[in-house]
NUZA-304279 format. One record per residue: x negated, y negated, z of N, C-alpha, C, O in turn. Coordinates in steps of 0.1 Angstrom, whole numbers, plus 5000, padded with zeros to 4 digits. Last residue first. Layout:
BEGIN
XYZXYZXYZXYZ
...
This chain:
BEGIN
511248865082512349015084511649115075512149225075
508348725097508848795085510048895088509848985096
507248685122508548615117509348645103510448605100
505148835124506048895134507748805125508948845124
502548945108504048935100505548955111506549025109
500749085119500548925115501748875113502048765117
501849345133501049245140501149095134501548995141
503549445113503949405122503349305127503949195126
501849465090502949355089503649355104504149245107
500049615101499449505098500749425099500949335107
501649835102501149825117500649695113500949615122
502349895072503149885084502549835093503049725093
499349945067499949835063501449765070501649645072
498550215081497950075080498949965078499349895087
500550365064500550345082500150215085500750125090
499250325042500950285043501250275058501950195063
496750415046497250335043498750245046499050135052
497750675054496950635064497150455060497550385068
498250825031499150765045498650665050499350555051
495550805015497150735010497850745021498350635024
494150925031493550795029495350725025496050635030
495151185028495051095037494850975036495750915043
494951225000496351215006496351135017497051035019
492151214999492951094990494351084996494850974999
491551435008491151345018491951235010492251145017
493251664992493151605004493351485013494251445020
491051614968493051544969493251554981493551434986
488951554958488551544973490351524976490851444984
487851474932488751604935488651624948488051724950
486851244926485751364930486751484935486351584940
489351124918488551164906487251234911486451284903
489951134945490851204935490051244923490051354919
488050914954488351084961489151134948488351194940
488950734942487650724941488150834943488850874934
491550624949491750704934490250784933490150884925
490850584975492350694971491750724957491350844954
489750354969489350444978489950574976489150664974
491650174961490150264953489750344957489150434951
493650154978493950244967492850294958492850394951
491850045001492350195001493450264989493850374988
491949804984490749874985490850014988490250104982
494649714979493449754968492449804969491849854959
495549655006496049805002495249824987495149934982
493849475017493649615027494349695019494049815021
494849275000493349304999492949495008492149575006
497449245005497149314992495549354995495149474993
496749155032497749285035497249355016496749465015
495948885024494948985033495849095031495149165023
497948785012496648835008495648915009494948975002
499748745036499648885019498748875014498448985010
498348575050498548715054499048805045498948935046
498348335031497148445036497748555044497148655041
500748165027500148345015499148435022499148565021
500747995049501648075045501448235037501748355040
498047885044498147955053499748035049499648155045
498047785016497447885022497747965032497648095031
502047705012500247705012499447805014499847915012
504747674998503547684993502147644998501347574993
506947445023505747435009505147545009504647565020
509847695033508847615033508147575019508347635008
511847875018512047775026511147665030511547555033
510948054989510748075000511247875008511047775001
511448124960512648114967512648064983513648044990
508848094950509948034938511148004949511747894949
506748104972506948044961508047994955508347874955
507548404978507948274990507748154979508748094978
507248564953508548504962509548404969510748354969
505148494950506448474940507248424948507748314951
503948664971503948554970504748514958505448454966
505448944969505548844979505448684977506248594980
503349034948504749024945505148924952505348824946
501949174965501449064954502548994952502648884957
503449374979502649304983502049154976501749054983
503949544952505049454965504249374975504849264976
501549634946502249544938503349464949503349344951
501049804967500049684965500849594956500849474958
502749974970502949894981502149774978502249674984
502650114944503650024946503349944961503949834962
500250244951500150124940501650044939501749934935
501150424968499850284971499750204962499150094963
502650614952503250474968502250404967502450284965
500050664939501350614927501950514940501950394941
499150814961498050724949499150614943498850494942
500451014966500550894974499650814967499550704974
500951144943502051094941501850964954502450854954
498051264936498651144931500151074933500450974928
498551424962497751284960498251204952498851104956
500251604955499751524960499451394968499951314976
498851714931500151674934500551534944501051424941
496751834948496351714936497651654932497551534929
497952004962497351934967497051814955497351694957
501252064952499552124948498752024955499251924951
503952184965503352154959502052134959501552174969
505952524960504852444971504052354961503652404950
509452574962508052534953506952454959507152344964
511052804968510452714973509552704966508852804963
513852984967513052984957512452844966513252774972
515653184990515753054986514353014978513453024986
517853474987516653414990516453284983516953264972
């Protein structure tokens, strides 16, 4: 018989709490990037669509941690896909020339 460990809903969460804080840092991150290594100048328009992409994953990670600390792990799990769904579907749409 095969031993299965179910994990806890607060589990969880925090572990999609923890991806949402790496996708917001990778996201930040970006601009460095195109910065130090990127082929074009450094402008606005170039950054604003990570900006915008960090700004959509800071808010659903408050949102995420907001639920967690009312013990709502659940709805935080969701919120944490739902996110990373988000954010995928975002880089597609703005971010078509981005590999």
């Amino acid at each position: 018989m095969r031993a299965t460990t179910k994990i806890s809903a607060q589990r969880t969460a925090q572990i999609g709490i923890g991806i949402q804080f790496l996708a917001l840092i990778r996201t930040l991150s970006e601009y460095f990037r195109l910065k130090h290594f990127g082929r074009e100048q450094m402008t606005l328009v170039v950054a604003e669509p990570y900006i915008t992409g960090a700004l959509i994953a800071a808010v659903c990670t408050a949102i995420s941690v907001a639920l967690f600390f009312f013990r709502k792990y659940r709805l935080a799990t969701v919120v944490a896909a739902a996110t990373i769904l988000v954010l995928l579907l975002y880089k597609l749409a703005a971010l078509p020339r981005i590999p």
